[in-house]
C-alpha positions as a LaTeX table, in Angstrom:
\begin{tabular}{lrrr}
\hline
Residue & $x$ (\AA) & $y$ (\AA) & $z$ (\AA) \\
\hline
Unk1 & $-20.59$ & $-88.29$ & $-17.82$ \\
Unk2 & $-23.05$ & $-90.50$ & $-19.92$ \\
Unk3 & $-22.57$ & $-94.14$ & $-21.16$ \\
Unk4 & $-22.41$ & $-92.59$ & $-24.72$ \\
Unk5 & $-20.06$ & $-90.07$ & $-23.72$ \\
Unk6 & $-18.21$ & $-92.83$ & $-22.27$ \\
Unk7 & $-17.63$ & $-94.02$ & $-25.76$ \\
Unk8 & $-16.62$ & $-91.12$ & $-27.23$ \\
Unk9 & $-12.67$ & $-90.09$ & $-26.89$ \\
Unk10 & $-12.60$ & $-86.00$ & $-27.02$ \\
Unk11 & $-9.21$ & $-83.84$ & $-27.55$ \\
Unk12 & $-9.60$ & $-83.72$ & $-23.52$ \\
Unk13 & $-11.37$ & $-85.70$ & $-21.18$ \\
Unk14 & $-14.74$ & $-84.62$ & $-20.13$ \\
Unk15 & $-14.80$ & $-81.45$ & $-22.72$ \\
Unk16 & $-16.70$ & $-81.42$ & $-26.57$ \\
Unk17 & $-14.02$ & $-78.85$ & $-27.88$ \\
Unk18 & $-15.67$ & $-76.39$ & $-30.78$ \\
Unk19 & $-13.77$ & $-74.35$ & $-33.09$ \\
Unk20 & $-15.91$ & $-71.48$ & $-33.97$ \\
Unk21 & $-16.34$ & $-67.39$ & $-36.11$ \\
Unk22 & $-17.33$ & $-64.74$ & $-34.32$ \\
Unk23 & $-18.63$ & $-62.58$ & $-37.22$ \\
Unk24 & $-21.34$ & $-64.86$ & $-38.72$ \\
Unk25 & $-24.18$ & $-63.22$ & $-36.28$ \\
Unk26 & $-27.01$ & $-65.33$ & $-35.67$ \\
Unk27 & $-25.08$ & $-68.56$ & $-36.49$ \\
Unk28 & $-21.38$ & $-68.09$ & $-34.62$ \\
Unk29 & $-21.07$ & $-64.17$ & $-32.84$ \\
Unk30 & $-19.83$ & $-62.69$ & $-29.64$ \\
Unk31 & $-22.72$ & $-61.37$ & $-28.12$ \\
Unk32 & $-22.41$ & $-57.77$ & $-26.01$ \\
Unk33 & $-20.06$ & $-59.16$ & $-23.01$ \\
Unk34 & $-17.20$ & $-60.67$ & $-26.32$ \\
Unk35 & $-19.00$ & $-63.99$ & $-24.74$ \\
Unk36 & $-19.17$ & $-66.14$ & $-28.63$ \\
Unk37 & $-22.82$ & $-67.41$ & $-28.95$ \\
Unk38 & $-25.29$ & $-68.16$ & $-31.70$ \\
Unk39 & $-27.14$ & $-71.00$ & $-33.28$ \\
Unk40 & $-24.58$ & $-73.00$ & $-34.27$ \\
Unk41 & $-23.02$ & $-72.62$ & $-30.39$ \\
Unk42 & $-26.04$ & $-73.37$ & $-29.15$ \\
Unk43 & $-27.18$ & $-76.45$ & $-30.50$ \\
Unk44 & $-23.45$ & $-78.27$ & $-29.92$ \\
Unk45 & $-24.30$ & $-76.88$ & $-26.55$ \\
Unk46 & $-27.46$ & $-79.21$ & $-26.34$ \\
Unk47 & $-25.44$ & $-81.73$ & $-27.85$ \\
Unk48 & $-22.30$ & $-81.88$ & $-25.48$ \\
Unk49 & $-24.98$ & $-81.58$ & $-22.24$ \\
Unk50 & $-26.66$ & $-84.47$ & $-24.09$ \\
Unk51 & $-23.19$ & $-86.31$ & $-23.39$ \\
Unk52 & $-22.36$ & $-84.98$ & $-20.01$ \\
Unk53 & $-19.30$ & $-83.33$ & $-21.74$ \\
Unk54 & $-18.40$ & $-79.68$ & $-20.83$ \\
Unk55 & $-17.96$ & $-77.54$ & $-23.99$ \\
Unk56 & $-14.98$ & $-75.38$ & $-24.64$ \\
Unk57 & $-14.92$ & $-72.86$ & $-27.53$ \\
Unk58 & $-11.96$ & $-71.63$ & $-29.21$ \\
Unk59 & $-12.67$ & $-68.73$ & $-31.96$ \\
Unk60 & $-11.29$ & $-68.97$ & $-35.31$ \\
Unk61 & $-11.28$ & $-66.84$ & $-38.64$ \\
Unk62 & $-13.15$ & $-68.35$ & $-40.51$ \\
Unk63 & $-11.37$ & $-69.41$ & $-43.67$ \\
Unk64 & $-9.84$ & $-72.46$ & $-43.47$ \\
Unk65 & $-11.76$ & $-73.32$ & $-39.77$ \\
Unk66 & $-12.78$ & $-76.85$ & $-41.35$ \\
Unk67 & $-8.97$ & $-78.05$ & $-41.16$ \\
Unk68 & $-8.99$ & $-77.51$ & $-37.28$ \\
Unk69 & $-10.55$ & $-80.81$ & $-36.40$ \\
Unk70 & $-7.51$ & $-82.48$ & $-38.23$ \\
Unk71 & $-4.92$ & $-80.21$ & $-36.86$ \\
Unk72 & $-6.41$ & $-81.56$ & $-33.38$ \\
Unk73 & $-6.88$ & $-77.83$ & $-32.48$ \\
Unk74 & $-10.89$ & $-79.32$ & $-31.85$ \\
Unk75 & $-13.12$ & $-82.07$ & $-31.91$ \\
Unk76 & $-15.80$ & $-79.76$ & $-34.18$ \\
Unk77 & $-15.74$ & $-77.02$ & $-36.44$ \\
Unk78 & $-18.77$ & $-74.71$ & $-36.47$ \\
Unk79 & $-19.43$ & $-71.82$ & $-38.29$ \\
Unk80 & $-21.90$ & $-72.41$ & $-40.82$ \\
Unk81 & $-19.83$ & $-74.12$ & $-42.96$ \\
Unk82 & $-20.93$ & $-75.54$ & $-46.67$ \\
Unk83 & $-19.26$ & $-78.82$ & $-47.26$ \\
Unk84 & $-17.89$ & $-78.48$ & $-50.64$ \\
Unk85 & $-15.04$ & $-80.73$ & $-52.64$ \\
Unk86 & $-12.75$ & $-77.75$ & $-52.05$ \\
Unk87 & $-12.66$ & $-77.45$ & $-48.62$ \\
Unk88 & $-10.53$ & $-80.19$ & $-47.73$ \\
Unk89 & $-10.56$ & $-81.35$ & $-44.29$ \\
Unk90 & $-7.65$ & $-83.49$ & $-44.13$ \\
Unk91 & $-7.12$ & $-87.02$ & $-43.25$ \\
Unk92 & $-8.09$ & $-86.59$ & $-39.84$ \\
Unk93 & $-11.43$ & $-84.93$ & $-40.53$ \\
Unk94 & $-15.12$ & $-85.83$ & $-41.58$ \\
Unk95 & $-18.44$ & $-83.70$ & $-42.43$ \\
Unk96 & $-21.24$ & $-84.31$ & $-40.66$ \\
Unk97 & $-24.84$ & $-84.65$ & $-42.32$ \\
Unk98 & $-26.33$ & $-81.62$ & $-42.90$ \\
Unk99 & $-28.14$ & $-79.91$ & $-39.96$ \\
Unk100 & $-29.66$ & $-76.81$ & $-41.83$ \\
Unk101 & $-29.91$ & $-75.03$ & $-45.09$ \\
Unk102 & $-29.80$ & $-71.23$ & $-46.92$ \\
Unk103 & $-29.76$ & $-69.42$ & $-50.03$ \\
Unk104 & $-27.25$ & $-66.76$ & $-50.85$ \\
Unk105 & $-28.66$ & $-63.22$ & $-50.67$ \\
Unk106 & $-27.27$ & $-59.58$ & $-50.62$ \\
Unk107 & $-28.34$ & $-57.33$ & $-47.58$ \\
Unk108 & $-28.36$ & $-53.51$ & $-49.36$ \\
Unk109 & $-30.16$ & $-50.11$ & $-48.94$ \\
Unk110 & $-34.04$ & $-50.42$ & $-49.62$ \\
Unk111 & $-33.92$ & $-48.00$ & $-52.69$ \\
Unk112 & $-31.05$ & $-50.31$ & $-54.06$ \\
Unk113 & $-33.25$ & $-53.35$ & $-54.15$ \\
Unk114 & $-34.56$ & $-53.36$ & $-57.58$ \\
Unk115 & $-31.29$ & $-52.79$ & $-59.37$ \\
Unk116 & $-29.68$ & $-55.60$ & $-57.04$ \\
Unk117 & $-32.48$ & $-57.98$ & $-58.12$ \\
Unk118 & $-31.00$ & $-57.68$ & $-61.34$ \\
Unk119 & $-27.65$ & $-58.76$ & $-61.26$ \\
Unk120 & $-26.76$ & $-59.33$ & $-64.55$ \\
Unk121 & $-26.97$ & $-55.49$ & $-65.08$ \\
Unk122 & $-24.97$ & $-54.72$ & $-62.29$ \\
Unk123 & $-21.91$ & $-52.54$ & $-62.10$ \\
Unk124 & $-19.22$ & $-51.12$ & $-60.30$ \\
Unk125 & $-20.88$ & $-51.98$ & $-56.91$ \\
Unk126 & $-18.95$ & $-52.43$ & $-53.56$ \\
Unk127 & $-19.76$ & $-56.10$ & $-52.05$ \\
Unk128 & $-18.91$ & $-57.15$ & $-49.11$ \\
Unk129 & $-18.20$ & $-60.74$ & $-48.50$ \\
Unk130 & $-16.06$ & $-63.41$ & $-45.48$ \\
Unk131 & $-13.50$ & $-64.42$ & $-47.24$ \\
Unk132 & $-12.91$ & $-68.31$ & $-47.77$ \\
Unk133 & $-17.12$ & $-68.50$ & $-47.51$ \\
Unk134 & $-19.86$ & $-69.32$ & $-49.83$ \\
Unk135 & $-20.43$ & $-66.16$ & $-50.20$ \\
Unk136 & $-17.22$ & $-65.13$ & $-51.88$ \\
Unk137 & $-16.69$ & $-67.93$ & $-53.81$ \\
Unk138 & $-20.43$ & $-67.17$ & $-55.05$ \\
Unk139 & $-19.78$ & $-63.44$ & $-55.49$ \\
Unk140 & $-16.35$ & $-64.08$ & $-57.59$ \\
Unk141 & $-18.42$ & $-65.57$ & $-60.56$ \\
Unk142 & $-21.87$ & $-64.11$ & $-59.75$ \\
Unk143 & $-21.00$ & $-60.67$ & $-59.91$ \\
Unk144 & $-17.58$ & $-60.02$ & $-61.87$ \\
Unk145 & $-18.56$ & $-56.61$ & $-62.73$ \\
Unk146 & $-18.32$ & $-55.68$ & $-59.29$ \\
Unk147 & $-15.98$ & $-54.91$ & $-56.72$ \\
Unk148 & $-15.33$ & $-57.42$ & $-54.38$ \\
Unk149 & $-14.08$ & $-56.11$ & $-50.61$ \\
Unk150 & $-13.19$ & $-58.67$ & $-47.76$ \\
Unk151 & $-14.65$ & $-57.83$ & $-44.13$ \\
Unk152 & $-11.11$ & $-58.87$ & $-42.48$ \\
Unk153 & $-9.50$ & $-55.69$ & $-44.53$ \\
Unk154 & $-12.23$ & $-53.36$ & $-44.13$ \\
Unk155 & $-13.46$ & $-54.11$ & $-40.83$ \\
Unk156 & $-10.18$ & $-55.14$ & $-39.25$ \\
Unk157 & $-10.20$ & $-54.51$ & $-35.10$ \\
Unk158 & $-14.26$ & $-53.75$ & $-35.21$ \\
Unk159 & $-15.28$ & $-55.20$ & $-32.08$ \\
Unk160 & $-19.01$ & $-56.17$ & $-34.19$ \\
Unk161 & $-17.22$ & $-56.60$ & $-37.81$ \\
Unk162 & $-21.22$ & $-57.07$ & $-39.39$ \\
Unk163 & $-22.47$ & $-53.94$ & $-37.39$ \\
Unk164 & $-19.66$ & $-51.96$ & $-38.74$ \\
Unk165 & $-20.08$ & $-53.05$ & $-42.19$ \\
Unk166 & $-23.81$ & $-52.18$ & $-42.32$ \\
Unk167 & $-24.23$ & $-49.40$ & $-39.92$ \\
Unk168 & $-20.83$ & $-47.51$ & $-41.01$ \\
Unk169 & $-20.29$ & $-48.56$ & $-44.65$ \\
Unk170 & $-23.46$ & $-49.84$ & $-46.39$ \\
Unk171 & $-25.34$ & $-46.56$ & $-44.50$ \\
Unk172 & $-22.84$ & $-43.86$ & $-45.70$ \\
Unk173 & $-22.70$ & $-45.58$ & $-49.08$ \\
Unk174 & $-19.10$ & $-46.89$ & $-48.63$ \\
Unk175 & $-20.25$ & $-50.27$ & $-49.71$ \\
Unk176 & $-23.43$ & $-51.09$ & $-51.37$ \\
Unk177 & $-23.99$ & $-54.85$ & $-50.65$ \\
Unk178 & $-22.98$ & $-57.28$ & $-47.77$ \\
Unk179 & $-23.42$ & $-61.01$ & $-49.12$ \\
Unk180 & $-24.10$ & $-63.26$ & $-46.67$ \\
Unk181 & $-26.41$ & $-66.36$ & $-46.35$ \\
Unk182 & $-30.57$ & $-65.34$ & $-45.66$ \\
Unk183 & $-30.64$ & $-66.44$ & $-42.54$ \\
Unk184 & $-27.92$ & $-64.09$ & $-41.47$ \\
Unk185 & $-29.18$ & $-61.20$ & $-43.38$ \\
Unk186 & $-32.59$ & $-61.51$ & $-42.13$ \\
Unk187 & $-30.93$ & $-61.36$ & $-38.42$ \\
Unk188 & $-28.97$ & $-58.05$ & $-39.28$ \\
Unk189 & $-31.59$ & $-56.31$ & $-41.90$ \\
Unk190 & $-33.51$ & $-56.29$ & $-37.81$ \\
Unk191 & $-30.86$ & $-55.90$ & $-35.71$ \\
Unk192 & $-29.59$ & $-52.19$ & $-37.57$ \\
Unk193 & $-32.14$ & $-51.29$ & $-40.09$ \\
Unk194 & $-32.81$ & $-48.34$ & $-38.07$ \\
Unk195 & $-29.56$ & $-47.62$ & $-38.69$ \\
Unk196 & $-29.62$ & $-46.63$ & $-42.12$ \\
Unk197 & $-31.58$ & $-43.32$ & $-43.44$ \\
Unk198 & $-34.49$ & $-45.60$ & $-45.85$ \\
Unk199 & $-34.19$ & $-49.10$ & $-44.46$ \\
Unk200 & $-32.36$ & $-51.85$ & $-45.26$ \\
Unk201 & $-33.73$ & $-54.97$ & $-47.67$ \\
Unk202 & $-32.65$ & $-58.55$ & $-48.83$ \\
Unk203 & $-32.06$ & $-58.83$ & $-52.93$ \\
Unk204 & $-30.71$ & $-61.35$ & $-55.40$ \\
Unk205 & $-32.05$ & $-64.31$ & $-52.89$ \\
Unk206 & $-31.00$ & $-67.45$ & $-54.63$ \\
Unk207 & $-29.42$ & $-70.91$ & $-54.27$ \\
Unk208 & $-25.57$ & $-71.22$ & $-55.11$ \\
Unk209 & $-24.98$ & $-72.22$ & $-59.08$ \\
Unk210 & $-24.96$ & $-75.94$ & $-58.81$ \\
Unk211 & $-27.47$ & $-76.66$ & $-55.71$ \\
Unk212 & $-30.95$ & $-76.51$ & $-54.60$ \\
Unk213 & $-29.77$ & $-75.30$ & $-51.77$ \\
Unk214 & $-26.74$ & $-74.75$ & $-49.23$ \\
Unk215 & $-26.30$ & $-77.24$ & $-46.03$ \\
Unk216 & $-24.37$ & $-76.13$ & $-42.80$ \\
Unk217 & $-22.51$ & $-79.22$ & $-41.82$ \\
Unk218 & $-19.98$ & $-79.41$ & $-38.52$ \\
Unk219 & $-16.74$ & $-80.69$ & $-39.10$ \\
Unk220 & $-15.19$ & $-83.58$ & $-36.89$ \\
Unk221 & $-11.81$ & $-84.86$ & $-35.64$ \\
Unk222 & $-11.06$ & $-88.36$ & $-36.74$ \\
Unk223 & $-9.02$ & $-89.15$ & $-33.22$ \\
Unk224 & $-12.42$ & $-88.19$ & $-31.42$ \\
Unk225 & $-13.50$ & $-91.49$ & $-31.51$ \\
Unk226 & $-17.22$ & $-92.29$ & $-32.04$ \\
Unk227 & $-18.03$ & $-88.34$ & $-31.96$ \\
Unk228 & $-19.20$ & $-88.32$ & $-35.84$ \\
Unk229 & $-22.02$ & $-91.67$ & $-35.18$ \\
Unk230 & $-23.24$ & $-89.13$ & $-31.84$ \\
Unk231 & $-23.39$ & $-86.22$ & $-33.65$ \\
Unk232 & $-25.34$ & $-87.26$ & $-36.81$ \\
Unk233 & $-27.63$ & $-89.22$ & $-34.74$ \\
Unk234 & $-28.12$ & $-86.08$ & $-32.34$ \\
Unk235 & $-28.49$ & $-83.91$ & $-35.99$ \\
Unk236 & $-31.20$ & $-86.29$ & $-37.28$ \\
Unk237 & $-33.32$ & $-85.92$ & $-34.43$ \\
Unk238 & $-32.66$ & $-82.09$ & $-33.41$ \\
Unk239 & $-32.37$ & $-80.36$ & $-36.42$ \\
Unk240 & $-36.05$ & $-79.26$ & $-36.60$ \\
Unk241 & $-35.08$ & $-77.22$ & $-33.50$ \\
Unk242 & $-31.86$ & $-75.47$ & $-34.67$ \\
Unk243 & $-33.65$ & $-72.06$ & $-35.19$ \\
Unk244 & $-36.68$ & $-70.64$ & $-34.47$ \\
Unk245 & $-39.46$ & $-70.70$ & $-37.27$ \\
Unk246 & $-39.98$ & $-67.82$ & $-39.42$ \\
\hline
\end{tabular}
């Protein structure tokens, strides 16, 4: 154990604790083995080793994950979450500075593009969104002709909930749209877009009404005594890093 981690009190001795989602695929998944990985993993990862702490993940669904820290369930919360006035953390929480940023897009069939593009035409389309994330609360006012389907409900005991809903759904025209942030559709438009008869494309890329763009921030316990100062210090000088350059 470091002298910095020496100054830092964790939920247990020795361990950074992380609450994270498995379904947000590149930023918090379960990779092949059910082993939960991703971006977001990673870099708290670099961080705890940068302490000499052990890291322990605990999965989570994701709405509501930011009041774990204050529930002492975990020291962080990670799962690509926006901090917004909404999402209260609690008394014994605190957001971190921001350590990366996205725009909202849909991830739909390539001959859908155009008329997704266009959303204030749209109509009776099936979007899927997390529920509790950006991307719902975005789709709620964004598109309010459309339907609105949760991937809890329709993807509930999928092993790869995203997989299902684009290589199942969106490809046999069950759904037409799965709303997530760019960076995440990017990941999946390459991961299954042989997977769907045409190809797969990203439409309607903007920034949330309100912002020029979206921040991840971590969410941290209170009780975990000097853990906030380490990790926004840590974010400052590593977020460059936190995924790969387009």
């Amino acid at each position: 154990m470091t002298k910095d981690a020496m100054a830092i009190t964790t939920l247990v001795a020795g361990k950074l604790t992380v609450c994270t989602y498995g379904g947000f695929a590149p930023v918090c998944y379960k990779d092949e083995s059910g082993k939960l990985t991703g971006l977001d993993v990673i870099f708290l990862k670099k961080f705890a080793d940068s302490l000499g702490l052990d890291i322990a993940l605990i999965e989570h669904d994701f709405d509501g994950i930011w009041t774990m820290p204050d529930e002492n369930i975990c020291d962080v919360a990670a799962a690509g979450v926006q901090e917004r006035e909404k999402r209260y953390v609690g008394p014994g929480g605190a957001w971190s500075d921001a350590y990366f940023q996205v725009q909202r897009s849909l991830l739909v069939r390539t001959a859908d593009q155009t008329a997704f593009d266009h959303p204030e035409t749209l109509a009776g389309k099936i979007i899927v969104v997390t529920r509790g994330s950006t991307a719902d609360i975005d789709a709620q006012t964004r598109y309010r002709t459309c339907t609105i389907q949760y991937v809890d409900e329709l993807a509930e005991g999928q092993a790869d909930a995203q997989g299902y809903i684009v290589k199942t759904l969106i490809a046999n025209h069950k759904a037409d749209a799965f709303a997530e942030g760019d960076v995440s559709n990017h990941y999946l438009r390459s991961a299954y877009e042989k997977d769907v008869a045409g190809g797969l494309a990203l439409a309607d890329i903007h920034h949330i009404a309100g912002t020029t763009g979206e921040t991840f921030n971590f969410i941290t316990r209170n009780a975990s005594k000097g853990l906030l100062a380490q990790l926004n210090i840590f974010i400052k000088e590593n977020k460059d890093s936190y995924a790969p350059k387009a």
